[in-house]
One Martini backbone bead per residue (centre of mass of N, CA, C, O) as a GRO file, in nm:
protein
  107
    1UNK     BB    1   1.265  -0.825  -0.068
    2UNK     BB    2   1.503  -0.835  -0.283
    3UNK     BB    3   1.729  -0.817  -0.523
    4UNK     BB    4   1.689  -0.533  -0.692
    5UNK     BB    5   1.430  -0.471  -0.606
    6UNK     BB    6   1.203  -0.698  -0.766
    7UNK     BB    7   1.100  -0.664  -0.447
    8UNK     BB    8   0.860  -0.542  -0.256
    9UNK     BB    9   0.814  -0.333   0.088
   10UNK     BB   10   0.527  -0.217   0.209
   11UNK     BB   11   0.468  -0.104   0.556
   12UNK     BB   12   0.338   0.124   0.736
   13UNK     BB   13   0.392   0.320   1.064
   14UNK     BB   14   0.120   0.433   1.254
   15UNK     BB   15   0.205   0.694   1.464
   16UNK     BB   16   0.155   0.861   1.707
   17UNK     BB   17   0.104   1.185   1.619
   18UNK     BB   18   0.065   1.103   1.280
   19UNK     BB   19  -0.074   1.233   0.964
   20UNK     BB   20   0.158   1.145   0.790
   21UNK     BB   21   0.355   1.041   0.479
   22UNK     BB   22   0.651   1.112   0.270
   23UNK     BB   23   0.800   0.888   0.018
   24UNK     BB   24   1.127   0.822  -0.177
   25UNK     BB   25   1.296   0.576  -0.426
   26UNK     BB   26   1.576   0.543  -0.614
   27UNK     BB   27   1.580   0.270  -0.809
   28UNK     BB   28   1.689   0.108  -1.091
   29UNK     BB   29   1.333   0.084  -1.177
   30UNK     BB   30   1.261   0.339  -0.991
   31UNK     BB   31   1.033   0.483  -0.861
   32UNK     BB   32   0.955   0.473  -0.497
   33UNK     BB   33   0.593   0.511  -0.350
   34UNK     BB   34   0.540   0.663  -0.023
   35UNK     BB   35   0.202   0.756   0.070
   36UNK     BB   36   0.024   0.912   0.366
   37UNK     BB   37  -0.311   0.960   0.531
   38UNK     BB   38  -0.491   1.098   0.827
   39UNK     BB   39  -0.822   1.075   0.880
   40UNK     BB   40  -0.938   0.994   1.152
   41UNK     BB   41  -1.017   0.670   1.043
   42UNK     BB   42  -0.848   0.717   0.799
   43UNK     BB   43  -0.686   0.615   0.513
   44UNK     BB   44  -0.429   0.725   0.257
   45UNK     BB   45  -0.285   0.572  -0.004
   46UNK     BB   46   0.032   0.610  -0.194
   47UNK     BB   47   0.154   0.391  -0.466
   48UNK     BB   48   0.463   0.338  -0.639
   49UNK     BB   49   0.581   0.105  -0.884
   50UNK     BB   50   0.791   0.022  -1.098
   51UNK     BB   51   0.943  -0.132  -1.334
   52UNK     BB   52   0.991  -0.444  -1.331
   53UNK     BB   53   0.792  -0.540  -1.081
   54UNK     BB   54   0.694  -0.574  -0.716
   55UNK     BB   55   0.445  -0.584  -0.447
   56UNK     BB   56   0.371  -0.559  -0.054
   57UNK     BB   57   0.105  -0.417   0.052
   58UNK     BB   58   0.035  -0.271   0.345
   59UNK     BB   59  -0.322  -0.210   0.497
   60UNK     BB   60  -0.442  -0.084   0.731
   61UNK     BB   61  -0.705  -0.287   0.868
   62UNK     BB   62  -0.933  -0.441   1.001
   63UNK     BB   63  -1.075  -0.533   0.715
   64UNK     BB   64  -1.075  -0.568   0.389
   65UNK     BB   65  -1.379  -0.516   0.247
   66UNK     BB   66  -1.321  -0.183   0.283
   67UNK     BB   67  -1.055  -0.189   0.089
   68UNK     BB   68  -0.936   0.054  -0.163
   69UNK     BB   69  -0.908   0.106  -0.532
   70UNK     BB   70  -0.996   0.382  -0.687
   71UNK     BB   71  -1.284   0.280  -0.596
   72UNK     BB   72  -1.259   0.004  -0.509
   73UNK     BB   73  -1.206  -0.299  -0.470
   74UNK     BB   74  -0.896  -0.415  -0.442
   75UNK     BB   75  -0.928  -0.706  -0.520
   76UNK     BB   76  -1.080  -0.583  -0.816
   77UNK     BB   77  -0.807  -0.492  -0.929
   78UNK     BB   78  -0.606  -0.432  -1.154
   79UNK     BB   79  -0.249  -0.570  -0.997
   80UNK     BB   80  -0.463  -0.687  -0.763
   81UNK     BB   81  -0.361  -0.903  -0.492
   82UNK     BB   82  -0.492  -1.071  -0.221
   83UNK     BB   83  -0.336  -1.259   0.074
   84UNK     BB   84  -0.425  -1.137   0.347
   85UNK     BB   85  -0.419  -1.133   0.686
   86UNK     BB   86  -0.178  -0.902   0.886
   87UNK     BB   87  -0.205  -0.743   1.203
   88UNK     BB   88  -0.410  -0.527   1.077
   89UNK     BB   89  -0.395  -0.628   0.793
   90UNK     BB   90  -0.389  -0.571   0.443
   91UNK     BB   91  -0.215  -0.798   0.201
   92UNK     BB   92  -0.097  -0.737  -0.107
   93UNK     BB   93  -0.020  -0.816  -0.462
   94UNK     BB   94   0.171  -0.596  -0.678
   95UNK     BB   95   0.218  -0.426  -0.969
   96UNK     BB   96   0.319  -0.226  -1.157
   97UNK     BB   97   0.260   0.110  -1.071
   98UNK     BB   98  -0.027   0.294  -0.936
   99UNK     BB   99  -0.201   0.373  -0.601
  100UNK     BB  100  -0.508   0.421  -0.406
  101UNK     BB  101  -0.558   0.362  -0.105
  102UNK     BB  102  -0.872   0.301   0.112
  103UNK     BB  103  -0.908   0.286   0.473
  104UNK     BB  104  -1.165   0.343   0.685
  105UNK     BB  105  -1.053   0.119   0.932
  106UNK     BB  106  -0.871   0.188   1.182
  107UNK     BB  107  -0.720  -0.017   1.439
   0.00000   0.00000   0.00000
């Protein structure tokens, strides 16, 4: 998103036959965690962003209303900011920390 990691974009592209991906990138300000996994129509990610930072996170979803963070709705998540509606995807704006999104029902 910006020089020296200080905004990050998580934005996963969930492909035909894949149900899974595990990725993690050591950047200056610490590790950058994407998990995501995919069970029927549901998808569940695990996202962790480093210290002094912050992130863009696409979570792939019909409606935003249904995507959780932690088992609330995501929106109302402390460090979890909606930010739109962009091509089935819900958009979040997170500050530095660990989230776990699950979205009931993948586009």
């Amino acid at each position: 998103g910006s020089p020296g990691y200080k905004t990050i974009v998580v934005k996963p592209v969930i492909g035909e036959g894949l149900d899974w991906a595990k990725t993690s990138f050591d950047s200056i300000h610490g590790p950058i965690v994407s998990n995501w996994k995919r069970e029927g129509g549901k998808l569940t990610m695990d996202v962790t962003i480093p210290p002094n930072t912050t992130a863009t996170v696409f979570v792939p979803a019909k409606d935003a209303a249904g995507v959780t963070e932690s088992g609330k709705p995501a929106g109302e998540t402390e460090g979890v900011k909606f930010l739109r509606m962009e091509n089935d995807r819900a958009v979040y704006q997170v500050s530095a920390g660990s989230y776990g999104f699950v979205s009931p029902s993948l586009p």
